[in-house]
N, C-alpha and C positions, 0 to 999 in steps of 0.2 A: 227669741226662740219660742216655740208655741206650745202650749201642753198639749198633754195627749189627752184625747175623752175616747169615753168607751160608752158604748149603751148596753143596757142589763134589762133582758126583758125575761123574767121568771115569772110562772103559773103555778099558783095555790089551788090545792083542795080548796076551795072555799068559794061557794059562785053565791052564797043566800043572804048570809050573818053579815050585815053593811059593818056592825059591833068591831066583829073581828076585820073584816076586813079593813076599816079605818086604824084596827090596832098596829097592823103590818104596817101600813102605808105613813103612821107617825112614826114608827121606828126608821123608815128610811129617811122622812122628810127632817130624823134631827141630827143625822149626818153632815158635816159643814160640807161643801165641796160638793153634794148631790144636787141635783134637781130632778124633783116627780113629773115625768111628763104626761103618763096616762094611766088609770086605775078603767082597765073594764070588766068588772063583774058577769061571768056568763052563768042564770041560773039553771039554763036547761042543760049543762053540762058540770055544775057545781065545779066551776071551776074560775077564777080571775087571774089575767094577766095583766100585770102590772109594768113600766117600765118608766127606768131611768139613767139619768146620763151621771158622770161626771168623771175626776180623773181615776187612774185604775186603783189606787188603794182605798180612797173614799167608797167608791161602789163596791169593793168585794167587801168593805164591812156593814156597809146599807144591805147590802142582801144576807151577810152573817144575820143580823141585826134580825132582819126580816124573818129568815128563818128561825133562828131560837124563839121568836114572840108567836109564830105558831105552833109550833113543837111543844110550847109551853103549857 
């Protein structure tokens, strides 16, 4: 039987601070079960989309994860 994957591709306020933006992207990357497949930072809209795969309960707490670390 095959797992399910899901991909998660959520956009932070944050297109400038590489700081922050590396701080979201370790929070996902230390979810077992994730993988990061692309970080693109856009400055002229201060904004980065981020996205990753994996099965559905690991990714909805990679993105919990994500979001409390900038919230923070």
């Amino acid at each position: 039987m095959s797992k399910a994957l899901i991909e998660c591709v959520p956009n932070f306020s944050e297109g400038v601070n590489m700081d922050i933006i590396r701080q979201i992207t370790a929070e996902i990357e230390q979810v077992e079960g994730v993988t990061l497949l692309d970080v693109d930072p856009g400055k002229a809209t201060n904004r980065t989309v981020v996205t990753f795969v994996g099965e559905p309960d690991p990714v909805v707490e990679a993105a919990f994860r994500a979001i409390q670390k900038l919230l923070n």
